[in-house]
N, C-alpha and C positions, 0 to 999 in steps of 0.2 A: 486219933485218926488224922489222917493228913487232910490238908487243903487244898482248893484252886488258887493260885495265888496271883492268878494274871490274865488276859483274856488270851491269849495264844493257848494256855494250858486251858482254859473254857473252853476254847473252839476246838480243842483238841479231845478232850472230853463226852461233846455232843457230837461230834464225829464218831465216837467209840460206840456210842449211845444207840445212833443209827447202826449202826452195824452188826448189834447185839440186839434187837429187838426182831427182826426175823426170827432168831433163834428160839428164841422165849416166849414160851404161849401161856394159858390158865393148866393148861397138863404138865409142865415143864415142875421137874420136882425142884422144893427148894434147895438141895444138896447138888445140884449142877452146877457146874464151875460158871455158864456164863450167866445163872440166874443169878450166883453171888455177886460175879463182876457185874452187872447192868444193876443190883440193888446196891451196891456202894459206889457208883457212879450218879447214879440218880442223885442220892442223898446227897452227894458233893458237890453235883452241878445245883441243885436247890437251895442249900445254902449259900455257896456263890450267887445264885439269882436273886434271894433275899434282901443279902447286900448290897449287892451293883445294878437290880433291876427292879426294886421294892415297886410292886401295885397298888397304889393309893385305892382306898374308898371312893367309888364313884358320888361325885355329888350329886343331891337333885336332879337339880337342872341339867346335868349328863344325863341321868336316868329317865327323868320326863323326853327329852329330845329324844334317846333312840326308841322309847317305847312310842313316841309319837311317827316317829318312823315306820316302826314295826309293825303298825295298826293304822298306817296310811292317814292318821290325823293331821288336818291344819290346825294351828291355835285358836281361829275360831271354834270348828269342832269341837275340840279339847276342852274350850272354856264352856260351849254348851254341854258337854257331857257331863262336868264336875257342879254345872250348874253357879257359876262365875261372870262375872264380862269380861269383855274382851282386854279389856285396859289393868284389870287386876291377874287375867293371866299373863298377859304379857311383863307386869310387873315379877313375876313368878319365874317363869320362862329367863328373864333377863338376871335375874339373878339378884332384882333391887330390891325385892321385900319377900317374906316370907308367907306361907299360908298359914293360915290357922287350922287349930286342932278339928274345925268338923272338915276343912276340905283336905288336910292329910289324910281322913279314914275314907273321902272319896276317892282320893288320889291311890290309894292303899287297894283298896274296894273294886273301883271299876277298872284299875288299869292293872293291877296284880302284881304290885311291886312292896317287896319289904315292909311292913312300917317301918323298921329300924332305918333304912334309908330313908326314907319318907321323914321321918323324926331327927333325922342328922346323929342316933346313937350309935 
């Protein structure tokens, strides 16, 4: 199968993409010409995006800051909910030390995030 080989043919691609999706709903059979084009588009812009726009694992302390967002916490908060002070979460938060295994299953626990994030696997 062929490739995106450049980002002109990318933007060119997801151009196509937008275009093609009006067309194509969950009733659209898949023997429709443009349900074949927009499913072999798809696959070749994502492969291209693999490569040239690969999405890291959010660390931690990405994951604790928007979920502290999300749930309107301050770090103090945060550190009394986990049951912490304020100095070790901030150690946390900052990215200088890590937490231990019982306040990962708090971190896990009250704020409902991955353990596997949570545990760095």
């Amino acid at each position: 199968m062929a490739q995106i080989m450049n980002e002109a043919a990318y933007r060119v691609a997801l151009q196509r993409i937008d275009e093609l999706l009006p067309l194509v709903n969950d009733e659209t059979p898949t023997s429709d010409r443009n349900y074949i084009e927009l499913d072999m588009l798809a696959d070749l812009v994502e492969e291209y995006e693999e490569e040239h726009y690969p999405i890291q694992t959010p660390s931690l302390v990405d994951v604790l800051r928007l979920r502290m967002y999300e749930m309107g916490l301050t770090q103090a908060k945060l550190a009394d909910m986990l049951g912490i002070s304020g100095a070790r979460m901030s150690e946390i938060i900052t990215g200088k030390g890590e937490p231990s295994l019982k306040i990962c299953r708090e971190i896990s626990r009250k704020l409902n995030i991955d353990p596997a994030i949570v545990l760095g696997i």
